[in-house]
C-alpha positions in Angstrom: 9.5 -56.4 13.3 10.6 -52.8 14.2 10.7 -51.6 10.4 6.8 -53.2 10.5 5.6 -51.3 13.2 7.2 -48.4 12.0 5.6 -49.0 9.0 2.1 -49.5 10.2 2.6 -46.4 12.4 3.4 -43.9 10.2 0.3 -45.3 8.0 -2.3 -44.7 11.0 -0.4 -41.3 11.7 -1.0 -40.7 7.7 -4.7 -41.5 8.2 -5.2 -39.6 11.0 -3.9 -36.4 9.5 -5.7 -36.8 6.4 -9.2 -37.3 8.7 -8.4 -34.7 10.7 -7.6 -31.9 7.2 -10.8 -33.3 5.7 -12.7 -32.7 8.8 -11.1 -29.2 9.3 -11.7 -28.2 5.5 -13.4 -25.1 5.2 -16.0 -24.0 3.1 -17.4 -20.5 2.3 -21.3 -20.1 1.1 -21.9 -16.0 -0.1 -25.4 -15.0 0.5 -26.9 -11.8 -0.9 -29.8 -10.1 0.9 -33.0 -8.8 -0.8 -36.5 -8.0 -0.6 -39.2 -9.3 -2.4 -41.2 -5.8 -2.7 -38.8 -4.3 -5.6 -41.4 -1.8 -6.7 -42.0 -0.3 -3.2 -43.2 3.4 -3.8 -40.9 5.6 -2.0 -42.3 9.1 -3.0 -43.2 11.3 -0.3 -47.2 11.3 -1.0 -49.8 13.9 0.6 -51.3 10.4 2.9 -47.4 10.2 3.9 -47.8 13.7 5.0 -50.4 13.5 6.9 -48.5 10.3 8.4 -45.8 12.7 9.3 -43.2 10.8 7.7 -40.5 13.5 7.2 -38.0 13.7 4.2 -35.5 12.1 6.2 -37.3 9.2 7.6 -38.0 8.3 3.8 -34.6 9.0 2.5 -33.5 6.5 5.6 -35.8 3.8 4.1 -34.6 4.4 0.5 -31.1 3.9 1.8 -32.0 0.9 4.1 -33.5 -0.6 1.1 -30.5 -0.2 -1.3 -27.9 -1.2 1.4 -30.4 -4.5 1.8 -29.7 -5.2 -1.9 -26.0 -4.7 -1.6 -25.3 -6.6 1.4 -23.1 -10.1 1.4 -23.4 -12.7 4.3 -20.8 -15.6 4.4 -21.5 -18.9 6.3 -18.6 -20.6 7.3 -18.4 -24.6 8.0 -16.4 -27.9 7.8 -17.2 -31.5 9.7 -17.7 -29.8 13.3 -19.1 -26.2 13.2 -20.6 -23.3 11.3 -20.8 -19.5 11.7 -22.9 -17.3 9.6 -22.4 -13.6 9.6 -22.4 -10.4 7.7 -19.7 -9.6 5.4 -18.1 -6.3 6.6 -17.9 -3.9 3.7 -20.0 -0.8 4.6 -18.9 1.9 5.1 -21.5 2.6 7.7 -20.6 4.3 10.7 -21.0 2.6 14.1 -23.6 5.4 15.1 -25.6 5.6 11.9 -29.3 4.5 12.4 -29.0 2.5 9.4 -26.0 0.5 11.0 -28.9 -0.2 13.9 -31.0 -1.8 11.9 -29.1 -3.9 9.6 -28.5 -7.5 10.2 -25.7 -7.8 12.5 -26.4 -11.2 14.6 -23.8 -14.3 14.3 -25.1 -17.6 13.9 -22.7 -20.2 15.5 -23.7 -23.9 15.6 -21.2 -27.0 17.0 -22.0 -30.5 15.8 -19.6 -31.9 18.4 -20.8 -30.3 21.3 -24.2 -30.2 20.0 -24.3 -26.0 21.0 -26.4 -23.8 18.8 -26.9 -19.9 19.6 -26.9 -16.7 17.8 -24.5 -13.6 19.0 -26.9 -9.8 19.3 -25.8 -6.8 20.7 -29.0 -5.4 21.8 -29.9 -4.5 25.0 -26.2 -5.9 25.5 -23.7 -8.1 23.8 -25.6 -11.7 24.7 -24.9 -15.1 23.1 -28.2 -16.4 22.8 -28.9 -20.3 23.6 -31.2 -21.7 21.5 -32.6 -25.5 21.3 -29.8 -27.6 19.1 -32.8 -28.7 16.9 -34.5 -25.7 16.8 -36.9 -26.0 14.1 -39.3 -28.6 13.2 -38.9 -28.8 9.1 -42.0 -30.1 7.0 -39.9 -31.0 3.9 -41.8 -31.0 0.5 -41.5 -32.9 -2.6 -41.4 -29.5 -4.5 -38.1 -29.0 -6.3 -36.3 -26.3 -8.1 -32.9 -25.8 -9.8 -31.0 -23.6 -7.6 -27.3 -22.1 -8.8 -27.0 -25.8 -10.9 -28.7 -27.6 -7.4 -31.2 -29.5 -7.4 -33.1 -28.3 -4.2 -36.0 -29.0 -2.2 -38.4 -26.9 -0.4 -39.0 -27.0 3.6 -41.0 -24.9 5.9 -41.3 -24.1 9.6 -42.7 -21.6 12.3 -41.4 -20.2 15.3 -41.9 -17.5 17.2 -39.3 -14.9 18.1 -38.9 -13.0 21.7 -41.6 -11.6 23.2 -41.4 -8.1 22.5 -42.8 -5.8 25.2 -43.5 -2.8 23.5 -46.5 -4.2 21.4 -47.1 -7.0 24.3 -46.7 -10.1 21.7 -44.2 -12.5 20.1 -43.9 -12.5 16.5 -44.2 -15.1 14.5 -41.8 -16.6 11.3 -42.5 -18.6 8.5 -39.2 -19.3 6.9 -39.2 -21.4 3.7 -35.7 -22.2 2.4 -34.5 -24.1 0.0 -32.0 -27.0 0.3 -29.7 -29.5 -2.0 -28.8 -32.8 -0.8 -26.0 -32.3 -3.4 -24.0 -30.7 -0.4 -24.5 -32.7 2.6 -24.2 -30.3 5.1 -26.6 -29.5 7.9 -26.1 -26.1 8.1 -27.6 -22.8 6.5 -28.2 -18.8 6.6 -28.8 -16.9 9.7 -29.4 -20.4 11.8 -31.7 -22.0 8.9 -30.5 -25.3 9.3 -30.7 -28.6 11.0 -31.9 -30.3 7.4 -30.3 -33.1 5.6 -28.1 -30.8 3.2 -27.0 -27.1 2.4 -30.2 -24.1 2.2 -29.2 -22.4 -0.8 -32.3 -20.2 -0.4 -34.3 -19.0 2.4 -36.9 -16.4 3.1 -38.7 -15.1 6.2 -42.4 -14.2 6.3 -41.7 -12.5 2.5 -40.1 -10.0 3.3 -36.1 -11.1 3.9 -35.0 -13.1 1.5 -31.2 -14.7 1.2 -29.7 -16.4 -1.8 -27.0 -18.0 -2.5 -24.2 -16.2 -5.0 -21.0 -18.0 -4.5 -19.8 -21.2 -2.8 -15.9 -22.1 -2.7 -15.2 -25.3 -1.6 -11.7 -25.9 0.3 -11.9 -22.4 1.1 -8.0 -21.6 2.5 -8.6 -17.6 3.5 -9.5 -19.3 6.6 -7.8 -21.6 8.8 -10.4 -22.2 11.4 -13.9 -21.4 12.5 -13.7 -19.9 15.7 -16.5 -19.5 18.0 -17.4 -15.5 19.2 -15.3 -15.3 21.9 -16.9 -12.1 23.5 -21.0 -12.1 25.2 -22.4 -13.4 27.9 -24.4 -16.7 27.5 -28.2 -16.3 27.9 -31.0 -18.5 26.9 -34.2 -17.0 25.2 -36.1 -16.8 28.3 -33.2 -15.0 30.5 -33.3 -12.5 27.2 -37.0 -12.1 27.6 -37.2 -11.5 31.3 -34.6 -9.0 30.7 -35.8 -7.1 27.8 -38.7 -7.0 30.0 -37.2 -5.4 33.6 -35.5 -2.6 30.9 -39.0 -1.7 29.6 -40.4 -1.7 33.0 -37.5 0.5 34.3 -38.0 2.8 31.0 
């Protein structure tokens, strides 16, 4: 009766390891960055002139535009979580305008906990809440093949913090692209919340994210850990604080 049990034990114990490994398994999704205006005209022109756009205002677009081409964002995710951020291989210094402008937010979502929130450092280093089902998808029957996945289209709106110094809130129109194939709810820079993986997004026309690599049982990682350092803030705390620096300003 003891050998049984023992038995029986050691066969849940078994089980629950090989849940829990599954559940913990990592994968890593590559995303390049691009634009969709490739034959932008950077040439200083007399009506630039006039603009007073100096040499080194368009030799800082020329190089934000090349460095948009060359940089790689990974998303990280198993069972439980994601966290999407930029792959660190600039050499860009901290105080470099062009390190300003880049893309450096994290996107962490927990399934478990139901959490969702993006990580900025501007005015301050703020984790920002945002709705656990943030976007409302309309999801097409449009497909295209996308790196051997068959994928589906989906759109949404939203608008983004209200930005003081033109006295509005912009508003987004991603459309991404996303494969049942992989049925994981998660996506680039917080795209997600659909049933399977976006393998393609873009924002308004103008940023656009593909996918370039994705390694299943990805073991360069152990965990996903959630950013440790920020305060917590919801959008509207962020908004009324934005708003007291430009009234102080």
């Amino acid at each position: 009766m003891l050998k049984i049990f023992k038995k029986g034990f050691c066969f849940v114990l078994l089980n629950l390891i090989c849940v829990n490994s599954v559940s913990s398994q990592i994968t890593r999704v590559t995303y390049k960055s691009s634009v969709y205006d490739r034959d932008v005209n950077l040439t200083k022109s007399t009506e630039e002139k006039k603009k007073g756009q100096s040499d080194k205002q368009i030799g800082l677009l020329k190089e934000f535009m090349k460095n948009q081409e060359d940089t790689e964002f990974e998303l990280l995710y198993n069972k439980r979580e994601s966290l999407y951020q930029k792959v660190e291989k600039l050499s860009i210094g901290e105080d470099s305008k062009l390190s300003k402008i880049l893309d450096n937010n994290k996107y962490y979502k927990n399934l478990e906990k139901q959490i969702k929130f993006y990580q900025r450092d501007k005015p301050e280093l703020y984790n920002v809440i945002v709705p656990f089902d943030e976007y409302k998808w309309e999801i097409t029957n449009e497909m295209k093949m996308v790196d051997g996945y068959k994928c589906y289209k989906a759109t949404t709106t939203y608008e983004d913090i209200y930005n003081p110094h033109n006295d509005r809130k912009l508003v987004f129109t991603p459309i991404v692209w996303f494969t049942p194939d992989i049925p994981a709810s998660f996506g680039p820079k917080g795209l997600d919340g659909l049933p399977g993986l976006v393998l393609e997004a873009s924002i308004n026309g103008k940023k656009y994210l593909y996918v370039s690599k994705i390694e299943f049982e990805y073991n360069k990682v152990k965990e996903i850990e959630r950013p440790k350092r920020g305060k917590d803030i919801t959008k509207e705390e962020l908004e009324a604080k934005i708003l007291e620096n430009y009234k102080k300003n």
